[in-house]
C-alpha positions as CSV (number, residue, x, y, z in Angstrom):
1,X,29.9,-23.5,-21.6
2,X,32.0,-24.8,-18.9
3,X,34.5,-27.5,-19.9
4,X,37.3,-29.2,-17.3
5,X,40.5,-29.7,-19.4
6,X,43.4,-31.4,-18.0
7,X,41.9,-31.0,-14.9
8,X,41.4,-27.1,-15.2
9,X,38.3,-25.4,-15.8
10,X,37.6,-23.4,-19.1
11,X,34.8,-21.0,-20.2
12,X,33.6,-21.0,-23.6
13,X,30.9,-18.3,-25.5
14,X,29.2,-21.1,-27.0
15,X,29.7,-24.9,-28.0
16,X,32.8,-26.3,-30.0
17,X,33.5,-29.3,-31.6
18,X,36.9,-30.8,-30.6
19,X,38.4,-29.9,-33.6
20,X,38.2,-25.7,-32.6
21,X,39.2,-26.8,-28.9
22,X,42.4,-28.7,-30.2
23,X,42.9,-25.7,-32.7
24,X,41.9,-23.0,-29.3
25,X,45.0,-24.6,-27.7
26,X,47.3,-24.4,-31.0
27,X,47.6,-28.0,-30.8
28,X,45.9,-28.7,-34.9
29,X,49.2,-29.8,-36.1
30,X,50.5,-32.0,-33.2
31,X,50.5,-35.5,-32.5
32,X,48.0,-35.7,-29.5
33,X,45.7,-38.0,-28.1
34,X,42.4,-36.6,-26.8
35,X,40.1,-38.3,-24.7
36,X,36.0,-37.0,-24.0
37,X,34.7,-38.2,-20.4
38,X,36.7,-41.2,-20.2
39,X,36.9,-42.2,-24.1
40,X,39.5,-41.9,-27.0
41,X,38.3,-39.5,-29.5
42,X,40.3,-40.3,-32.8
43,X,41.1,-37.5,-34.4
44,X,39.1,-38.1,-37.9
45,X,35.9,-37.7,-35.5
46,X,37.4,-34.4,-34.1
47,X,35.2,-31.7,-36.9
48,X,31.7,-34.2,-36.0
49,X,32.0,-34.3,-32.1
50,X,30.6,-31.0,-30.6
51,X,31.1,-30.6,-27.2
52,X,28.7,-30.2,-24.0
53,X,29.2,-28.3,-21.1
54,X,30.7,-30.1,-18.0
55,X,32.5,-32.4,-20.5
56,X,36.2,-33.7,-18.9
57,X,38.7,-33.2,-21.6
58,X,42.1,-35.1,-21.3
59,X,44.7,-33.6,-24.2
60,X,47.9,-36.0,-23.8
61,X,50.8,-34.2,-26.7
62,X,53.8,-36.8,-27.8
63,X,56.9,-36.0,-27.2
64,X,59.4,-37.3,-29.7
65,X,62.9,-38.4,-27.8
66,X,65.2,-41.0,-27.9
């Protein structure tokens, strides 16, 4: 399974739901935004959603500041 993430390509063995993708990355305890093909996923939908191949996966991580 094939998967564009932030605009790079990623191989996987076999489908994920978002919740091992965000985990894959390290980002499971970090305020992110994720969004599947174009729409917000909210992150209590994260362990349903399993992903397809060719999906476009945007991960934007928040940056705390002032």
């Amino acid at each position: 399974m094939v998967l564009t993430i932030n605009g790079e390509e990623y191989s996987f063995p076999h489908p994920i739901t978002v919740s091992e993708l965000v985990s894959s990355f390290s980002l499971a305890k970090k305020q992110i935004a994720l969004e599947r093909n174009g729409v917000v996923v909210p992150r209590s939908q994260f362990s349903r959603i399993c992903l397809q191949n060719s999906d476009k996966i945007e991960i934007i991580t928040a940056v705390g500041g002032g």
